[in-house]
C-alpha positions in Angstrom: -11.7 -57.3 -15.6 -10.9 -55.7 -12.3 -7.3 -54.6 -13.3 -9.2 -52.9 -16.6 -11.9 -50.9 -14.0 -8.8 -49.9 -11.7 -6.3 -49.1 -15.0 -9.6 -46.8 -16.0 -10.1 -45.7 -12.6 -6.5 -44.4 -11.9 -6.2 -42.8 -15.4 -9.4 -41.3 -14.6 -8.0 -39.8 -11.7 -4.6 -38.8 -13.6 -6.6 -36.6 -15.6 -8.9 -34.8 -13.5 -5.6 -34.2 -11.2 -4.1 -32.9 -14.2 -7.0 -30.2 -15.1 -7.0 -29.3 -11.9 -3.1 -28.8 -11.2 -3.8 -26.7 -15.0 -6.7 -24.6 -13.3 -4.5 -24.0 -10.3 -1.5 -23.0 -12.2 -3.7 -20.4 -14.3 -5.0 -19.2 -11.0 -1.4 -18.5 -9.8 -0.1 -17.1 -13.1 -3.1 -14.3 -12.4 -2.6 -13.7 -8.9 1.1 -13.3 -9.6 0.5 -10.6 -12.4 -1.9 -9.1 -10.2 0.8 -8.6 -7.5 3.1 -7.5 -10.0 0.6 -4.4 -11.0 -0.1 -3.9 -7.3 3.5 -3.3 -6.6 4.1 -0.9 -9.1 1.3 0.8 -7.8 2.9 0.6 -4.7 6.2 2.0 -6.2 4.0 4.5 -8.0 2.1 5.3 -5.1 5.3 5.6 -2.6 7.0 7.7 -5.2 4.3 10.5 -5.5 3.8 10.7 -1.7 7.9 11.7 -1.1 7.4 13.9 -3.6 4.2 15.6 -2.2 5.9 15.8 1.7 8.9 17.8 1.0 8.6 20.6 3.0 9.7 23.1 0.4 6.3 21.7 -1.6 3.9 22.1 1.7 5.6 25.8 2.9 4.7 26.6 -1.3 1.2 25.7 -1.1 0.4 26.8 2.2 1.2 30.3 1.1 0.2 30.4 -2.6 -3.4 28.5 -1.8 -4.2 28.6 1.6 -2.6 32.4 1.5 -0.8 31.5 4.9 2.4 33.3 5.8 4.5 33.5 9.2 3.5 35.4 12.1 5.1 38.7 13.1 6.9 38.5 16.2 4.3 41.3 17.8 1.9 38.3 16.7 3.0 35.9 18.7 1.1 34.8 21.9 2.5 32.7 24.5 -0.1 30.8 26.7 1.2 29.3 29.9 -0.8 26.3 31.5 -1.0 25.9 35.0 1.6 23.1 34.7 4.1 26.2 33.5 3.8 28.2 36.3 5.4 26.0 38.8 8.5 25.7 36.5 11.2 28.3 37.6 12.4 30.7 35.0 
């Protein structure tokens, strides 16, 4: 009778260690398909930034939107510090 309650016990335990190895392995199917997404995003993401830092892009916009342009050379001002003075020429 003992070996029957320990036979039930242990195939007990072989099945609630096999739904939860099932749960677990569901779990890491989504987590895995979930990194997958986040690193196309990350491609995605990666691939729109290099595209919006070339310089020929930013010089474009910062004339055409924010109207900016370079300064004449009469326009230029050159501040010197206290720290400049004492350099020599």
């Amino acid at each position: 009778m003992i070996l029957l309650i320990a036979v039930f016990i242990s195939a007990l335990a072989v099945v609630i260690t096999r739904y939860h190895s099932r749960v677990l392995f569901i779990e890491l199917q989504r987590l895995q398909q979930q990194r997958d997404k986040l690193n196309e995003n990350w491609g995605q993401l990666q691939l729109e930034l290099s595209t919006l830092a070339q310089p020929q892009r930013i010089e474009t916009a910062a004339r055409e939107k924010l109207l900016l342009r370079a300064p004449n050379r009469e326009e230029i001002v050159i501040l010197r510090g206290k720290s400049d003075d004492k350099r020599p020429n």
